[in-house]
C-alpha positions as CSV (number, residue, x, y, z in Angstrom):
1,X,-77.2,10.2,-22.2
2,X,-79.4,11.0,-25.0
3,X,-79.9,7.6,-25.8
4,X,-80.8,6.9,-22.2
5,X,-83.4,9.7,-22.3
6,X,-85.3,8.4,-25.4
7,X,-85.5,4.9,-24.1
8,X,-87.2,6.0,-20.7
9,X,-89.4,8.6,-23.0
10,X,-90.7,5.4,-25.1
11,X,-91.7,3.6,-22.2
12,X,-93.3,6.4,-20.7
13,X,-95.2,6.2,-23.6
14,X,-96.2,3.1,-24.0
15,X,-97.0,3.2,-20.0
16,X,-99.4,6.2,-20.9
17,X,-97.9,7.2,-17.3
18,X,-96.5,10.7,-16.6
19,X,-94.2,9.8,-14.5
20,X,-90.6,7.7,-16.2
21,X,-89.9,4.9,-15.1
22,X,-91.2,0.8,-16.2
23,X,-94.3,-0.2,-16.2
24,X,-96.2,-3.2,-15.0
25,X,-99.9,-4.9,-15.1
26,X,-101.7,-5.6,-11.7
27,X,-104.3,-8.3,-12.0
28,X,-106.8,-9.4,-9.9
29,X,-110.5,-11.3,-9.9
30,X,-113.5,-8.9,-10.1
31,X,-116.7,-9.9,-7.6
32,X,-118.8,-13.3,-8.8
33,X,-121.8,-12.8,-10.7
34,X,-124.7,-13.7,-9.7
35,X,-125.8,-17.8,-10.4
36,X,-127.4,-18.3,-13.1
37,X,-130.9,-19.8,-13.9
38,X,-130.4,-23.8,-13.2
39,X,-130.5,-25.6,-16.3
40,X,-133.5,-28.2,-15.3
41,X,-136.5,-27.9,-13.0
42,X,-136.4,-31.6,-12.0
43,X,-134.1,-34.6,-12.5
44,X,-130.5,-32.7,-11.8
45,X,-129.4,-28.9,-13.7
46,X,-126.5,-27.1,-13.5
47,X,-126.5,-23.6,-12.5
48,X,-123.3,-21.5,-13.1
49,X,-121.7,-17.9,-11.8
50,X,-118.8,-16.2,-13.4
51,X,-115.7,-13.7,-12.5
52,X,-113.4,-11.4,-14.6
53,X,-110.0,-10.9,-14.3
54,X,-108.9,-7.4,-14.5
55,X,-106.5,-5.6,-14.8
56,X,-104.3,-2.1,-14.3
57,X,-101.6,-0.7,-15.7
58,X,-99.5,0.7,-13.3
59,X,-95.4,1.5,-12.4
60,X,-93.4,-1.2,-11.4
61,X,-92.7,-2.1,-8.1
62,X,-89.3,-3.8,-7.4
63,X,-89.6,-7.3,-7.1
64,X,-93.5,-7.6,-7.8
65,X,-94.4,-10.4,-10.8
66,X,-96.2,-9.4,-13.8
67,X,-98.7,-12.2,-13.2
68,X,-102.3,-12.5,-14.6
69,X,-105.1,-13.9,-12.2
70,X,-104.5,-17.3,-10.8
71,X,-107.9,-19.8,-10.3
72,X,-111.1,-20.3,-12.5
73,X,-113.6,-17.4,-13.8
74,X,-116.9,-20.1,-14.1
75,X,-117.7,-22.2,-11.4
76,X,-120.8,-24.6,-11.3
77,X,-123.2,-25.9,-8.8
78,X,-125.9,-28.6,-9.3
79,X,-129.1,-27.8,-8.4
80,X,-132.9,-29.6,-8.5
81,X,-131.3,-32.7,-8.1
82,X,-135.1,-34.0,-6.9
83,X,-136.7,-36.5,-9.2
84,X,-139.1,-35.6,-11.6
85,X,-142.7,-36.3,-11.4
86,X,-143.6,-39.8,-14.0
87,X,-146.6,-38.1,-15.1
88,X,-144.7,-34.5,-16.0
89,X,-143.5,-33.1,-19.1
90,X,-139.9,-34.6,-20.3
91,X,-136.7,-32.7,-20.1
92,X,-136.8,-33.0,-23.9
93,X,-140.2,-32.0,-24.5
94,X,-139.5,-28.8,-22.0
95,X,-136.0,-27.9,-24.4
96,X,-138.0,-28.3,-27.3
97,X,-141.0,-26.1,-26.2
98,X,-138.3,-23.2,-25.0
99,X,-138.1,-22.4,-29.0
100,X,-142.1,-21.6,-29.3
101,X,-141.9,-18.1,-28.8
102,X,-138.8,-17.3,-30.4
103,X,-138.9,-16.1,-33.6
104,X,-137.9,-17.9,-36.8
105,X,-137.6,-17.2,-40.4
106,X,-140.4,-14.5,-39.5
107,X,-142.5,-17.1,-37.8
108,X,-143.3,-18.5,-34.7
109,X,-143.7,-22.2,-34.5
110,X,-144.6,-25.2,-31.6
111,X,-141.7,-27.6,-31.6
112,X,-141.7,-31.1,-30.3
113,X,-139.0,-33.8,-29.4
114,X,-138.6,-35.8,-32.9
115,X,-138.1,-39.0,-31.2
116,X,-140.6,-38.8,-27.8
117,X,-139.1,-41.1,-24.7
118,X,-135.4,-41.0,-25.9
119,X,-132.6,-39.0,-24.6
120,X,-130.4,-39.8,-27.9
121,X,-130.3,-36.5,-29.4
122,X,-131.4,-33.0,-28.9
123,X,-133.7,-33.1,-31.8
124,X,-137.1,-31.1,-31.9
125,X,-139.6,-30.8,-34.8
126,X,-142.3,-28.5,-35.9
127,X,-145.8,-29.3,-35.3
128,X,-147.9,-26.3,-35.9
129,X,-147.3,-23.0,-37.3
130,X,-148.7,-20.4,-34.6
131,X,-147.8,-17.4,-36.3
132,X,-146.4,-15.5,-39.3
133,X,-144.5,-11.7,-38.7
C-alpha cells in the first residue's frame, strides 16, 4: 500500500495536477499566421504563413493516444508570378540594394550585384560609403 501511495504521489508530481491519477499531453495546431511579405515583386516570389503546435498537459483519458500534431506548421504560396518589366531593376540588383540601410561595421553602405546580368550567385559589392555611425 505504501508503495502504491508514493508511486501515484510521484506522478502527481510530475503531472503538476492536484488530482492522482496519469497524466497525458493534448496537442493540437494553433491558428495560421498571417502570409508573409512575397519574396519578389515581379518574375515569381514565394510568400509563406506558419502554425504552432501546442500543447497541454492534462489527466489521461482511457484509451486517448499521447500523439503530437499531425500535418505541416509552414506552408507556401507563390505569388507575382507576372513577368518583370525589360527595362526594371534586376532581382539581383533589388537583393543587393535591401542591405543599404542596414547598418554595418558602424556604417551604412550602397551595395551592388558583383557580377551584373547573372543569376550565378548571390554576390553584392560595395560601391559608395553613405555614412559612418
Amino acid at each position: 500500500m505504501e508503495q502504491e501511495r508514493s508511486q501515484r504521489v510521484q506522478v502527481t508530481q510530475t503531472s503538476n495536477s492536484l488530482e492522482e491519477g496519469l497524466d497525458n499531453t493534448a496537442f493540437w495546431w494553433g491558428e495560421w499566421a498571417k502570409w508573409t511579405g512575397c519574396t519578389r515583386t515581379c518574375g515569381g516570389g514565394i510568400k509563406t504563413q506558419e502554425r504552432h503546435c501546442l500543447q497541454q498537459r492534462r489527466l489521461a483519458v482511457e484509451g486517448a493516444d499521447n500523439q503530437t500534431c499531425t500535418g505541416t506548421s509552414k506552408r507556401y504560396q507563390l505569388c507575382n508570378i507576372q513577368e518583370c518589366p525589360a527595362n526594371g531593376r534586376s532581382f539581383r540588383d533589388e537583393q543587393c540594394s535591401s542591405f543599404n540601410s542596414r547598418v554595418y561595421n558602424g556604417r551604412t553602405y550602397k551595395w551592388t550585384p558583383l557580377y551584373p546580368g547573372e543569376e550565378r550567385c548571390m554576390c553584392c559589392k560595395v560601391i559608395i560609403l553613405l555614412h559612418m555611425f
